[in-house]
C-alpha positions as CSV (number, residue, x, y, z in Angstrom):
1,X,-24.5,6.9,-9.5
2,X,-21.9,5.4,-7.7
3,X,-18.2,5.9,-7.1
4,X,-16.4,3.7,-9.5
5,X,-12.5,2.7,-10.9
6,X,-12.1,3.4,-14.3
7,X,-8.7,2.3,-16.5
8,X,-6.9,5.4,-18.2
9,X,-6.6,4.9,-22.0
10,X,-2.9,4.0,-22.2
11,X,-0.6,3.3,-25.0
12,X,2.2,1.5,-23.9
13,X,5.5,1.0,-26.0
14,X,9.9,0.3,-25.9
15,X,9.7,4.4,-25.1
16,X,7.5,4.0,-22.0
17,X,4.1,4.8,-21.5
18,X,1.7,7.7,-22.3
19,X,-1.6,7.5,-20.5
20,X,-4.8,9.8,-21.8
21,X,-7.7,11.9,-20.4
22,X,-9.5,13.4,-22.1
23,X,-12.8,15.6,-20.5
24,X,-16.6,14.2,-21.4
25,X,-14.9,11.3,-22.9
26,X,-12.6,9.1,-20.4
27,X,-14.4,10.9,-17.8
28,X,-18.0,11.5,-17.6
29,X,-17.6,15.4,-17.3
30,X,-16.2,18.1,-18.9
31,X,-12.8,19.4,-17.0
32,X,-12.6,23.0,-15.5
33,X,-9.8,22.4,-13.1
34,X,-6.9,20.2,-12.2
35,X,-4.9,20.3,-8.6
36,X,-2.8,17.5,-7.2
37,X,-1.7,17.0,-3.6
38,X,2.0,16.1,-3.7
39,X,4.5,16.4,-0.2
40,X,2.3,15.0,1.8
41,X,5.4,12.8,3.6
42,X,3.7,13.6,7.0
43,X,0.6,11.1,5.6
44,X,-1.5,13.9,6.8
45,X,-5.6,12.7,5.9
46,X,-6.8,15.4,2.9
47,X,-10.4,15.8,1.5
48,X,-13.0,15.5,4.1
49,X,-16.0,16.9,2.5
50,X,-18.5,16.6,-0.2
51,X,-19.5,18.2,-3.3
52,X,-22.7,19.1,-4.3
53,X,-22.1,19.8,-8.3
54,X,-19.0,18.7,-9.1
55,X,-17.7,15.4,-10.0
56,X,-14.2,14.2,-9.7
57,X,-12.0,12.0,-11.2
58,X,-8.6,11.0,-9.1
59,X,-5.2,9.4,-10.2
60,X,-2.0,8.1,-8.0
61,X,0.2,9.3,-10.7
62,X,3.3,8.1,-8.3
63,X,2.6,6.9,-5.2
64,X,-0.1,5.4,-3.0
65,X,-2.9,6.5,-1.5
66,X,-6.6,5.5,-0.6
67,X,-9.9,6.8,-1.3
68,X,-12.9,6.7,1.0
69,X,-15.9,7.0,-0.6
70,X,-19.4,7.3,1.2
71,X,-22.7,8.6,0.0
72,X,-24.4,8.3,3.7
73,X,-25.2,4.5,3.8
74,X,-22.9,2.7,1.3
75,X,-18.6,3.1,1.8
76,X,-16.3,2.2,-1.0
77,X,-12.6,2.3,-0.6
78,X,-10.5,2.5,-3.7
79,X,-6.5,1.9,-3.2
80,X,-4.8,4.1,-6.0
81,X,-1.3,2.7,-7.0
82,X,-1.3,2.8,-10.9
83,X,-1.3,5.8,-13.0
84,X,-3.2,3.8,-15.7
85,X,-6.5,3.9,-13.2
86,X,-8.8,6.7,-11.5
87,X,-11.7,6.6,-9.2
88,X,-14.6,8.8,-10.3
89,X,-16.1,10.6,-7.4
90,X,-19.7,11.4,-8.4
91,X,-21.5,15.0,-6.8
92,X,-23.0,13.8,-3.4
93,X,-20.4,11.7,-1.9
94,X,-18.2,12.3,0.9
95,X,-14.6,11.7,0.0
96,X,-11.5,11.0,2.4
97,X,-8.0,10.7,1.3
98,X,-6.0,9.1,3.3
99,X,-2.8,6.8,4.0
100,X,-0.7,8.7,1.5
101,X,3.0,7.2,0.5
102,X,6.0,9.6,1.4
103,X,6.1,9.7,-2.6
104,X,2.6,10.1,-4.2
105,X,1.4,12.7,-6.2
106,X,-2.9,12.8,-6.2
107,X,-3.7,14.2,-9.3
108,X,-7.9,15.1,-9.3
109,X,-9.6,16.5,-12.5
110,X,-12.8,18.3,-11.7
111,X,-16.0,19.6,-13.5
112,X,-15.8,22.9,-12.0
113,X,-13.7,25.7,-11.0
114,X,-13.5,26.3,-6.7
115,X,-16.3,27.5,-5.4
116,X,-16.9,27.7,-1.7
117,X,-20.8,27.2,-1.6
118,X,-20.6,23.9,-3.1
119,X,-18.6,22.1,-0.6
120,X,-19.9,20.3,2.8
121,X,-17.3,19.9,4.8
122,X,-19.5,18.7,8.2
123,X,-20.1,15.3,8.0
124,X,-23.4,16.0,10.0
125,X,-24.5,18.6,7.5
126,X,-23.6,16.0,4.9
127,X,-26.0,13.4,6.4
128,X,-28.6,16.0,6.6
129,X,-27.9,17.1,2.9
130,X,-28.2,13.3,1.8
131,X,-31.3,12.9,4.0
132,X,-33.3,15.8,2.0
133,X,-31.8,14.2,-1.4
134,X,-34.0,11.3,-0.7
């Protein structure tokens, strides 16, 4: 599967908006752990690795910011600036976060808690990894 944009469930109304997420359902996975990246006003580059269990699903909830997306051949780029949107980041795809606004706040929603052993953080590891998935 590939990397794709999906649209939050949003209800929108005179009082604003309320945007939903809800695990297995808006996202294909159930959710274990939630982090954002926030403060980054240096526009320092973040991610640079891959998983290889755990999906990911990543919301601008203010700000900017891109994602780079590559499974070893194919790149996608996805340009977060809505809080109604998310990319899903599938297991098996290297992901780099990069030209982050003075003001955004990454918000990813995971299938599982840390652990170690499932990242690649090499990118030449990562092409070998891909290369056995074949």
């Amino acid at each position: 599967m590939n990397p794709y944009l999906s649209n939050i469930r949003t209800v929108r109304d005179q009082r604003g908006n309320l945007s939903i997420v809800s695990g297995s359902q808006d996202v294909p996975f159930p959710i274990e752990r939630i982090f954002y990246i926030w403060n980054n006003s240096d526009n320092h580059p973040r991610g640079g690795h891959a998983h290889k269990e755990c999906w990911q699903a990543m919301i601008a909830v203010h700000g900017t910011c891109i994602v780079c997306i590559n499974d070893g051949v194919e790149s996608h780029e996805f340009d977060l600036n809505l809080p109604d949107s998310c990319v899903i980041v599938p297991p098996g795809h290297w992901a780099d976060l990069i030209n982050f606004s003075k003001d955004c706040v990454l918000l990813v929603l995971a299938s599982h808690e840390y652990n170690e052993i499932d990242y690649i953080r090499n990118y030449e590891e990562y092409l070998r990894y891909v290369q056995q998935k074949i």
